[in-house]
C-alpha positions in Angstrom: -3.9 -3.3 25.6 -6.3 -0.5 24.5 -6.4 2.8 26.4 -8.8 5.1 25.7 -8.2 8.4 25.8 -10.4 10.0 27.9 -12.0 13.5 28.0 -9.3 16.0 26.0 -9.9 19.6 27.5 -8.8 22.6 25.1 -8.4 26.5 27.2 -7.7 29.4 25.0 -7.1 33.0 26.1 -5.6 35.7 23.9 -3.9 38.8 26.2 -3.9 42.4 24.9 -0.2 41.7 23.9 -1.8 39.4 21.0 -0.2 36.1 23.0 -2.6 33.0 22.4 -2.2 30.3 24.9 -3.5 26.9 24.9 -3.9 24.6 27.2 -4.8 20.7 25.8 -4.9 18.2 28.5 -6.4 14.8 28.7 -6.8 12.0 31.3 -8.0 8.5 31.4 -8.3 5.6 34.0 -7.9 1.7 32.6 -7.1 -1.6 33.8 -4.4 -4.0 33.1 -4.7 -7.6 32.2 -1.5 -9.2 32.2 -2.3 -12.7 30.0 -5.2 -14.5 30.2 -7.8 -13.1 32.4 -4.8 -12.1 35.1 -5.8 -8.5 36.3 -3.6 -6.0 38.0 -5.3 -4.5 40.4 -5.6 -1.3 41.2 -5.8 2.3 39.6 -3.7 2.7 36.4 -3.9 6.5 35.1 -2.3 8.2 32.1 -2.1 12.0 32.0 -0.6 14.3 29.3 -0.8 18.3 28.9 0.5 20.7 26.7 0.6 24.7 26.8 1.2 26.4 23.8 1.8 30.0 23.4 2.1 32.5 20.7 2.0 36.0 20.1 4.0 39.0 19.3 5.8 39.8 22.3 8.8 38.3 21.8 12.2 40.1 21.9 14.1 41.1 18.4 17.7 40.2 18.5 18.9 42.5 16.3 17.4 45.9 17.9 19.8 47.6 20.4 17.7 49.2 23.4 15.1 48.3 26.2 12.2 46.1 24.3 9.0 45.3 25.9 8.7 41.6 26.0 7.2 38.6 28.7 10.1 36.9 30.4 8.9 33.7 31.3 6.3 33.2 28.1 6.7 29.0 26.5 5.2 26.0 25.1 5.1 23.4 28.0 4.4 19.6 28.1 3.7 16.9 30.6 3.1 13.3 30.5 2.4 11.4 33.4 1.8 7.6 34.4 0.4 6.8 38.0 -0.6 3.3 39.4 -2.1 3.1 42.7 -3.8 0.5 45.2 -4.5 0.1 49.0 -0.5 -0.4 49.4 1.3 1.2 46.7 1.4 4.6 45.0 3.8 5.3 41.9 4.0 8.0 39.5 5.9 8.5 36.6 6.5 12.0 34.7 8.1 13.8 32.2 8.1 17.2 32.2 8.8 19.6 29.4 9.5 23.7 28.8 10.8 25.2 25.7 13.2 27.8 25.5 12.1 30.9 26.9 13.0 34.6 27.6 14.6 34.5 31.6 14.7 38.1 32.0 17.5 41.2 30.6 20.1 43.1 31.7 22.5 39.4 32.5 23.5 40.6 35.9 25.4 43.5 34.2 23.7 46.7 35.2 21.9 46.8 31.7 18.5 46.4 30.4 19.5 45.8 27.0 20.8 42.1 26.8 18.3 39.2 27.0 18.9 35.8 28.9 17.4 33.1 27.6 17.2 29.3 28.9 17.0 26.9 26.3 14.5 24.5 26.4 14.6 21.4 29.2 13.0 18.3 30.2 13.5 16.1 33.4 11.9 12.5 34.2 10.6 12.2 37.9 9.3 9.1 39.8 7.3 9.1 43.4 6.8 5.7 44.9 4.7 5.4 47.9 4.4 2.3 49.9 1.7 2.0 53.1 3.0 -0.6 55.5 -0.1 -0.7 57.7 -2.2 2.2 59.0 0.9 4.4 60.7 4.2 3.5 59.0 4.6 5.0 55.3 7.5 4.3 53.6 8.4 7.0 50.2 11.4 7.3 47.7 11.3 10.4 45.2 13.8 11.2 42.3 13.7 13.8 40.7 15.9 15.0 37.0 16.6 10.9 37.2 18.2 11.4 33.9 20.7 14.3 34.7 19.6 16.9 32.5 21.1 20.3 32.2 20.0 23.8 32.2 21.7 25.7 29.9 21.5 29.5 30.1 22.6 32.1 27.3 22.3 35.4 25.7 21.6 36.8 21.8 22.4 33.2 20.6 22.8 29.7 22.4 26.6 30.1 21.6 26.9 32.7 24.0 26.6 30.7 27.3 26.0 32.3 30.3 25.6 29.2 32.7 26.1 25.4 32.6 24.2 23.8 35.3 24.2 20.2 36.3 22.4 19.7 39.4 22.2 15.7 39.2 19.8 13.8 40.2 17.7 14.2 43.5 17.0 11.6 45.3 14.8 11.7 49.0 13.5 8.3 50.9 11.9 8.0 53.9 9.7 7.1 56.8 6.4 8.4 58.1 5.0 7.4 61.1 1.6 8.4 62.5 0.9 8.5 65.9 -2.2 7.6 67.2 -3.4 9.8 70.1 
């Protein structure tokens, strides 16, 4: 099976802090043939983007003192599958963030020392069934994998927090009234 690729979109943007960001994404539609001349019906999509950032604003470990720096600044990466059809929805993703500055001052009444999350990725899946016209039926899970966000300070050996959320799981029922 051959899948083209798509358009591929590329966003730049350089800040006054010399931080270069860009965004690459691409998307692309196809159909499945299962042997033979079997088709799968329905709409099969692929997605994947990726931020990447750069620039001169990041904090220097080894200078004592308030530093200017953007908390929140990272390289980022998704890459999602989706099927539909008239009955069925699904979508598959993986989501990705690179370490990154949280913020300073680690709840301690300083300004001075940095907290930093180290980087995290997390599968998800949405699956959407339409009975008829009213009744919907949906199961999401989310972190499926039971990753964990790890939070630290000047280096990754200094840990700060430790969290395991688990998984996250949510089903249910819709139903529409017609008035």
């Amino acid at each position: 099976m051959a899948i083209p690729l798509g358009t591929l979109t590329a966003v730049t943007g350089v800040s006054e802090h010399n931080d270069l960001r860009v965004l690459l994404r691409t998307a692309s539609r196809f159909t499945l043939t299962a042997g033979g001349n079997t088709t799968i019906n329905g709409r099969w999509n692929l997605q994947a983007n990726a931020t990447l950032v750069d620039g001169d604003v990041d904090v220097d470990r080894d200078v004592v003192g308030v530093q200017f720096a953007l908390p929140g600044l990272s390289d980022s990466a998704n890459l999602i599958a989706y099927y539909d059809d008239e009955d069925v929805q699904v979508r598959l993703a993986y989501n990705w963030r690179d370490d990154f500055l949280a913020g300073a001052g680690q709840g301690q009444g300083t300004l001075s020392n940095p907290t930093y999350v180290k980087d995290y990725g997390q599968w998800d899946l949405n699956v959407t069934y339409y009975f008829n016209d009213n009744l919907t039926f949906y199961f999401s899970g989310l972190n499926l994998t039971n990753e964990t966000r790890h939070v630290y300070g000047l280096s990754e050996r200094q840990v700060l927090q430790a969290v395991q959320l688990g998984p996250r799981y949510d089903f249910g029922v819709r139903y529409n009234f017609d008035y």
